[in-house]
C-alpha positions in Angstrom: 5.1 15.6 -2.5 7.1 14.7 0.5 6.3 11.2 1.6 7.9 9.7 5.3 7.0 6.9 7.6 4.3 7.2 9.7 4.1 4.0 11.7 1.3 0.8 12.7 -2.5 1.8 12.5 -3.4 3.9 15.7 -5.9 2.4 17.8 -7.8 5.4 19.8 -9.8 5.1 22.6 -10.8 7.4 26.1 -8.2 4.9 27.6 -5.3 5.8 25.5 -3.8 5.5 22.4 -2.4 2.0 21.3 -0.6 0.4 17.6 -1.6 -2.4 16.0 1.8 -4.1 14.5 -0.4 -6.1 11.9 -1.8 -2.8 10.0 2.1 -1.6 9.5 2.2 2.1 7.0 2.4 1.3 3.7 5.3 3.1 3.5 7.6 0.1 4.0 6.4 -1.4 0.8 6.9 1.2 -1.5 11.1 0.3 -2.4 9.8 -3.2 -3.5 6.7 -1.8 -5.3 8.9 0.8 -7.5 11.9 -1.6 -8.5 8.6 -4.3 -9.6 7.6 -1.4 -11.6 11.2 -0.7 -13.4 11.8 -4.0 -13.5 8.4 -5.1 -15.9 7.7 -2.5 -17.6 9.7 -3.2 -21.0 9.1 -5.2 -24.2 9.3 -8.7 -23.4 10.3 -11.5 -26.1 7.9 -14.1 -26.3 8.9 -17.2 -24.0 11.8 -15.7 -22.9 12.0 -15.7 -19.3 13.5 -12.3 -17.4 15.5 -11.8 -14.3 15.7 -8.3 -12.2 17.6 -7.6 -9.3 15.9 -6.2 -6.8 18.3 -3.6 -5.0 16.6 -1.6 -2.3 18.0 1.4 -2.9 17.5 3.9 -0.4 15.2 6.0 -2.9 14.6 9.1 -2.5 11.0 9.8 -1.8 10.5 12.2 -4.3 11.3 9.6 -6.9 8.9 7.4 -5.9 6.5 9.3 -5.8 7.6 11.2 -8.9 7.7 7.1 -10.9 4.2 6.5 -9.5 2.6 9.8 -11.0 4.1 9.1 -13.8 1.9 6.0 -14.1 -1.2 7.9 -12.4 -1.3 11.1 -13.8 -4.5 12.0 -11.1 -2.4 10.8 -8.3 -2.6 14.5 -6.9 -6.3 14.5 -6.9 -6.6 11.6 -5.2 -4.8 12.5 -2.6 -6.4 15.5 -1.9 -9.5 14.1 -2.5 -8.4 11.0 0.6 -7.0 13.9 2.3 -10.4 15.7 2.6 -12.2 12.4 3.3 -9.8 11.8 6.4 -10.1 15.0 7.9 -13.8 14.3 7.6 -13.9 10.8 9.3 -11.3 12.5 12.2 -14.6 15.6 12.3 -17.1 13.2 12.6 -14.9 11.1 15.1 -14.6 14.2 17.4 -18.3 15.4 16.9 -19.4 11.4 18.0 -16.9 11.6 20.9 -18.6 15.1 21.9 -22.4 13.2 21.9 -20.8 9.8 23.5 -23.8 9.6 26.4 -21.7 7.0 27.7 -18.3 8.1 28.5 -17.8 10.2 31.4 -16.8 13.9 30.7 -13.2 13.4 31.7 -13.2 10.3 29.3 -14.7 12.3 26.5 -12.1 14.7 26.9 -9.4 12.5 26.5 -10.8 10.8 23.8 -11.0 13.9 21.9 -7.7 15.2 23.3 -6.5 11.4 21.5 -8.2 12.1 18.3 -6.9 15.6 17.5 -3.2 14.4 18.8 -3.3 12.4 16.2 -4.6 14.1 12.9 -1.3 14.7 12.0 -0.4 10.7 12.2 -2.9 9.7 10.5 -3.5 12.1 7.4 0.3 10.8 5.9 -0.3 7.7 6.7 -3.3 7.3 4.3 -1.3 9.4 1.7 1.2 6.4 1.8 -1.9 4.2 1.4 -3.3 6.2 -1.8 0.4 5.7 -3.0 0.9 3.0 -2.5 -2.3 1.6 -4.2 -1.5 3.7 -7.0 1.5 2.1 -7.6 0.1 -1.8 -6.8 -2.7 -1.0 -9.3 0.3 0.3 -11.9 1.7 -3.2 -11.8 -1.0 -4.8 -12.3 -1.4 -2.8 -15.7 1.8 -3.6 -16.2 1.2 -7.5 -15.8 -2.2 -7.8 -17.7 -0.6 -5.1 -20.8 2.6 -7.2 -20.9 0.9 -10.6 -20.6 3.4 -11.6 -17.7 2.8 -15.2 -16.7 4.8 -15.1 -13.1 6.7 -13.2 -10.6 8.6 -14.7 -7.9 11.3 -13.3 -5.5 12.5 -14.3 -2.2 9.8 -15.4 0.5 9.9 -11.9 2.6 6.7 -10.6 4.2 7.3 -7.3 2.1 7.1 -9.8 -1.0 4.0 -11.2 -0.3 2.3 -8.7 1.3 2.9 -6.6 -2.4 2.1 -10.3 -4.0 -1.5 -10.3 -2.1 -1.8 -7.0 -3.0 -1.2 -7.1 -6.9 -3.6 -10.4 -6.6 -6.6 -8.3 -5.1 -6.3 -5.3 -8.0 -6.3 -8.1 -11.0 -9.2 -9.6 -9.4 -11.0 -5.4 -10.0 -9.8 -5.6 -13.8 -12.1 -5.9 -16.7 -12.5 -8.4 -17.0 -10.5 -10.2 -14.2 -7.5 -11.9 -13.8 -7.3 -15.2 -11.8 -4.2 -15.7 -10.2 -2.6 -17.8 -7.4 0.4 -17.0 -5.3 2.2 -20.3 -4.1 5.6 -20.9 -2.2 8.3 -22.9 -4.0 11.7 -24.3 -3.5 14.2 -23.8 -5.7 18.0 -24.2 -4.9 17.6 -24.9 -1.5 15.6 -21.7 -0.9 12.1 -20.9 -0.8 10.0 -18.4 -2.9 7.0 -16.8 -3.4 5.4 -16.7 -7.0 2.6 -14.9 -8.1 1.4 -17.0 -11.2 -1.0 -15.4 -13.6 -3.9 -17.9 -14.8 -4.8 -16.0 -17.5 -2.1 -16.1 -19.9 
């Protein structure tokens, strides 16, 4: 599986096509996501508190994705399966566009012209999604199986955004995990920490 940048959620309309900057491709995350991954999952000693590196290595995209299936063996399946359900939202998108009463007949031709312009946009980018996922809901595995009390790292938006993430999967475990994600100082520099209730 080849996996690439696609860009900021498309906003399509008979007007034109526009990006929203706040819904950015999951694809950005996916470096921070697979060093939390190599960097938790090992035997801890009890008490002991760990420190990783986080690198940011340019990774080779195959070995992310190759580290997440390892996690989530039906990782293929799901993305075929999100595949097929995209190309049916972009169908039924067209088919409404071809009905819209409303729009003019040049407006519901450039709507649909919009639409089918970007198919290929949008199908990779919700592959990064399903990946991406895949991997948040592998560290949250991780942190329930290994009993992990905290993560912190430096205060980036790439760090919290994964932190947020993580926190809404634990939530979806049996039974949940409570957790709160909090910015601290330390050293003169600030941090986010995602702090596991449970344990």
């Amino acid at each position: 599986m080849t996996l690439h940048y696609s860009g900021p959620k498309p906003l399509i309309s008979a007007h034109g096509i526009k990006f929203d900057p706040n819904k950015e491709d999951k694809f950005i995350y996916f470096g921070f996501v697979v060093e939390l991954i190599k960097a938790l999952d090992h035997e801890y000693l009890e008490d002991k508190p760990y420190v990783a590196t986080v690198t940011y290595s340019n990774q080779d995209t195959y070995n992310i994705f190759s580290l997440i299936q390892k996690y989530d063996p039906l990782l293929d399946q799901t993305i075929s399966e999100r595949n097929n359900t995209v190309q049916s939202e972009i169908e039924d998108e067209i088919k409404r566009a071809e009905e819209n009463c409303l729009l003019c007949e040049e407006d519901r031709d450039v709507l649909i012209k919009n639409l089918e312009l970007l198919r290929n946009y949008r199908i990779p980018r919700s592959i990064n999604k399903t990946v991406y996922y895949s991997g948040i809901t592998t560290l949250a595995k991780i942190i329930h199986d290994r009993k992990i009390s905290y993560i912190k790292a430096p205060i980036l938006r790439i760090h919290s955004h994964v932190f947020h993430s993580i926190q809404g999967v634990l939530r979806k475990l049996h039974p949940p995990m409570d957790s709160t994600i909090d910015i601290i100082e330390e050293g003169g520099h600030l941090h986010v920490r995602l702090q596991m209730n449970s344990f």
